[in-house]
N, C-alpha and C positions, 0 to 999 in steps of 0.2 A: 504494500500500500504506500502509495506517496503524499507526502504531506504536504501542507501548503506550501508555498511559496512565502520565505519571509521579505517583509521590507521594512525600510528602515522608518522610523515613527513621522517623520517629515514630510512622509514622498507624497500623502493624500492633500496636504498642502500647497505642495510642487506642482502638482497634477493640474489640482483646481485652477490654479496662477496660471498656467499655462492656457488651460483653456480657455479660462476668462481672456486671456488676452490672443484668442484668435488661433491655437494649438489645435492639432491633433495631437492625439496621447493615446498612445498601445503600452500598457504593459508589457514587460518581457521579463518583468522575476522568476516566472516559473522556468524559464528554459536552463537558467543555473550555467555552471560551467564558465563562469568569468566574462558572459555577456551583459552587456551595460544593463540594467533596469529599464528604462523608457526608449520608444520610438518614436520622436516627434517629426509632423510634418509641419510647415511653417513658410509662407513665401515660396512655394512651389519648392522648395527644396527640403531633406531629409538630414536628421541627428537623433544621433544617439548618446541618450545621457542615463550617466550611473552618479546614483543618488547617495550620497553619505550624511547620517548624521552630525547636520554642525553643533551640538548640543553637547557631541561624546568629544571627550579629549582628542588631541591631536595624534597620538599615536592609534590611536581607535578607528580613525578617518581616513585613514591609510588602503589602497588599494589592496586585498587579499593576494596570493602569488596569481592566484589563477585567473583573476584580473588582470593583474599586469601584465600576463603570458596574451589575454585576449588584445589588451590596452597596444601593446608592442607590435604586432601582428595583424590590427587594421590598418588596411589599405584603402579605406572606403574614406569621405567626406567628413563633418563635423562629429564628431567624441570628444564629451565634456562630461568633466565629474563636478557637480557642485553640490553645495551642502545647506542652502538654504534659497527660501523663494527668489532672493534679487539675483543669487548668482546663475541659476535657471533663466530669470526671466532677459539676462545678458546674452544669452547663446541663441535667443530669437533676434536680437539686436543685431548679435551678429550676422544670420543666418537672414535677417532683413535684408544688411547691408554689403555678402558677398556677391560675388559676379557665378551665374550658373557655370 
């Protein structure tokens, strides 16, 4: 039997922020295996962000190995790790203001 998918206590926050300002939002915590949490579409173009809580210390907030193996090894577009609503809602700013 598999068990939920955990996420970190922020990310329903994150989520919302995102959509309120214009996001699509896919989950992707269940797939595990060091792939980022979120799918966002935004500005016709696609990112992927993995959600840390800002709340837990700094050594806490830390990409796991199996993240960083994932982190290392995309060759795709925008991956961002942020840990709280503004810095989420920065990677739409960004993903606004690059060239396709």
């Amino acid at each position: 039997m598999r068990r939920a998918a955990k996420i970190d206590v922020n990310q329903p926050a994150i989520v919302d922020a995102l959509r309120k300002a214009g996001a699509t939002v896919q989950s992707l915590a269940a797939i595990g295996k060091g792939c980022p949490d979120l799918l966002i579409g935004y500005a016709n173009k696609t990112a992927l962000i993995e959600v840390k809580d800002g709340d837990k210390v700094a050594s806490a907030q830390k990409l796991r190995p199996m993240q960083q193996d994932w982190h290392q090894n995309w060759r795709g577009g925008t991956l961002a790790t942020v840990n709280d609503v503004e810095s989420a809602l920065s990677v739409l700013t960004v993903m606004r203001k690059s060239e396709r």
